[in-house]
C-alpha positions as CSV (number, residue, x, y, z in Angstrom):
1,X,14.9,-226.6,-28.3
2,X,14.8,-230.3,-27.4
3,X,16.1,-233.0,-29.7
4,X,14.1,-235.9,-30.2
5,X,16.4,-239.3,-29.1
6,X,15.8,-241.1,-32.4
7,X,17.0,-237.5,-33.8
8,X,20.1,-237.9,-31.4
9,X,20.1,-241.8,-31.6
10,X,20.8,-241.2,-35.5
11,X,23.6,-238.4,-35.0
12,X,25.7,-240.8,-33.4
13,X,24.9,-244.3,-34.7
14,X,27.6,-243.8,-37.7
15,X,30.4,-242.6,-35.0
16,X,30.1,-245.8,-32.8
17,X,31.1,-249.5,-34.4
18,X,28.2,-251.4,-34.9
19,X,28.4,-255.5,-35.6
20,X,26.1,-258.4,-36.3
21,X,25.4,-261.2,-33.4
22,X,27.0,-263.5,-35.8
23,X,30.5,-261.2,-35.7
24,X,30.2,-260.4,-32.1
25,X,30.1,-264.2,-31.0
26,X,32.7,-264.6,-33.2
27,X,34.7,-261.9,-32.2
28,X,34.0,-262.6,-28.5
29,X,35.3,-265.8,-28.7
30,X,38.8,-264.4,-29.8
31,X,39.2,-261.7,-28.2
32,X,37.8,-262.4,-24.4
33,X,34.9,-259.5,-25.2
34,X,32.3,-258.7,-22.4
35,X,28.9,-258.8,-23.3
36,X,26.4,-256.9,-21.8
37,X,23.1,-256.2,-22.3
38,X,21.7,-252.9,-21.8
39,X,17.8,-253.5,-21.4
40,X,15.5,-254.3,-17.6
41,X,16.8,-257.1,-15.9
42,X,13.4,-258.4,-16.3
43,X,13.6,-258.0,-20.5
44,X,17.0,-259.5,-19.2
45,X,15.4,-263.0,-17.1
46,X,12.8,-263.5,-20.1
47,X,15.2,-264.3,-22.5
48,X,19.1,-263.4,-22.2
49,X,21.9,-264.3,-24.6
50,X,24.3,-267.0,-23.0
51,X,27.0,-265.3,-21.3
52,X,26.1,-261.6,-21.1
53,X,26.0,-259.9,-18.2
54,X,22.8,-257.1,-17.3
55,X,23.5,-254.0,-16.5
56,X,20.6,-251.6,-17.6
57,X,21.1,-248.6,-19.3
58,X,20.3,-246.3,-16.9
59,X,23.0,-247.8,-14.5
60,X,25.9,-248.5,-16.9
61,X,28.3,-245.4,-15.9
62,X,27.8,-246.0,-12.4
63,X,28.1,-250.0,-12.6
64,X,30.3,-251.1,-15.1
65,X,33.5,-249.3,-14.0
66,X,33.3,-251.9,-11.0
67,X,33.1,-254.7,-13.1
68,X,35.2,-254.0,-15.7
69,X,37.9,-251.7,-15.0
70,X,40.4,-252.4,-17.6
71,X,39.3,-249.3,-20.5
72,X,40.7,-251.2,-23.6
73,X,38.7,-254.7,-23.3
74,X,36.5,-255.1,-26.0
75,X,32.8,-254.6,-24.9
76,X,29.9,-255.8,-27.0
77,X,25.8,-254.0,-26.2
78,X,22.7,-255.0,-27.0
79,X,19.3,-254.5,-26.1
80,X,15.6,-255.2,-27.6
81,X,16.0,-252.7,-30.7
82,X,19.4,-251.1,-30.8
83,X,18.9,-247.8,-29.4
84,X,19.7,-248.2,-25.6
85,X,23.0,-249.9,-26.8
86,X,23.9,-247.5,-29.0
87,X,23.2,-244.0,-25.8
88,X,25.4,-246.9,-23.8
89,X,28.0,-246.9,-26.4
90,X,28.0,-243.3,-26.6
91,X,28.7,-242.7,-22.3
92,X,31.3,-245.9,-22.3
93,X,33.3,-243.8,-24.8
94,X,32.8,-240.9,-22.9
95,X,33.7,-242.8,-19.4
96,X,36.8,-243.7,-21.6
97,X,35.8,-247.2,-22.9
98,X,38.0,-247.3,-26.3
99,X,36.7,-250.7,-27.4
100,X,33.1,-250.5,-27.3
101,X,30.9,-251.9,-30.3
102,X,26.6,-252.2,-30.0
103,X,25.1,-255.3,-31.7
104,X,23.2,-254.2,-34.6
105,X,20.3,-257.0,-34.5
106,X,17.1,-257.7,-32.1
107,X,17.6,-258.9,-28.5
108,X,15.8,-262.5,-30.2
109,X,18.6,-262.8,-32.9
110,X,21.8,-262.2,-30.2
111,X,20.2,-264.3,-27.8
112,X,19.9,-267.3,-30.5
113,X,23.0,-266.6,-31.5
114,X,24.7,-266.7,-28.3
């Protein structure tokens, strides 16, 4: 039987840390974080948080690695609503990504923030 994402998007949520815009900027700012954002690169070009680097979702495993190789830097998602940051979270923890938080507010709110 299949398993409806927002089903699956729910199981995990409460494993992964989740942060507001406000704490990751913060947080960022201390600790060197990358931020990337999940969503289309052209959801990305319309309006994109200062700093934050696109890789979409579907890409992430294959991509990021290349980027970012060292497993413990902090690494903040976000996308448009939450979810595609939170099935990104999820893989980077299985690539072996052991800092990895999603950014719990709207695309609009992190990229005011930022």
């Amino acid at each position: 039987m299949l398993k409806p994402v927002q089903e699956l998007i729910q199981s995990v949520r409460p494993t992964l840390r989740s942060v507001s815009a406000v704490e990751a900027k913060t947080e960022i700012t201390k600790n060197g974080g990358l931020l990337v954002d999940v969503r289309e690169p052209q959801e990305h070009q319309e309006k994109s948080a200062k700093g934050a680097i696109n890789v979409p979702r579907g890409l992430l495993e294959f991509k990021l690695p290349a980027i970012e190789g060292n497993a413990a830097r902090p690494i903040y998602l976000h996308c448009a609503a939450g979810s595609r940051a939170v099935l990104a979270a999820e893989q980077l923890q299985r690539l072996g990504y052991s800092n990895v938080t999603v950014i719990s507010c709207k695309a609009d709110e992190v990229c005011a923030v930022f």
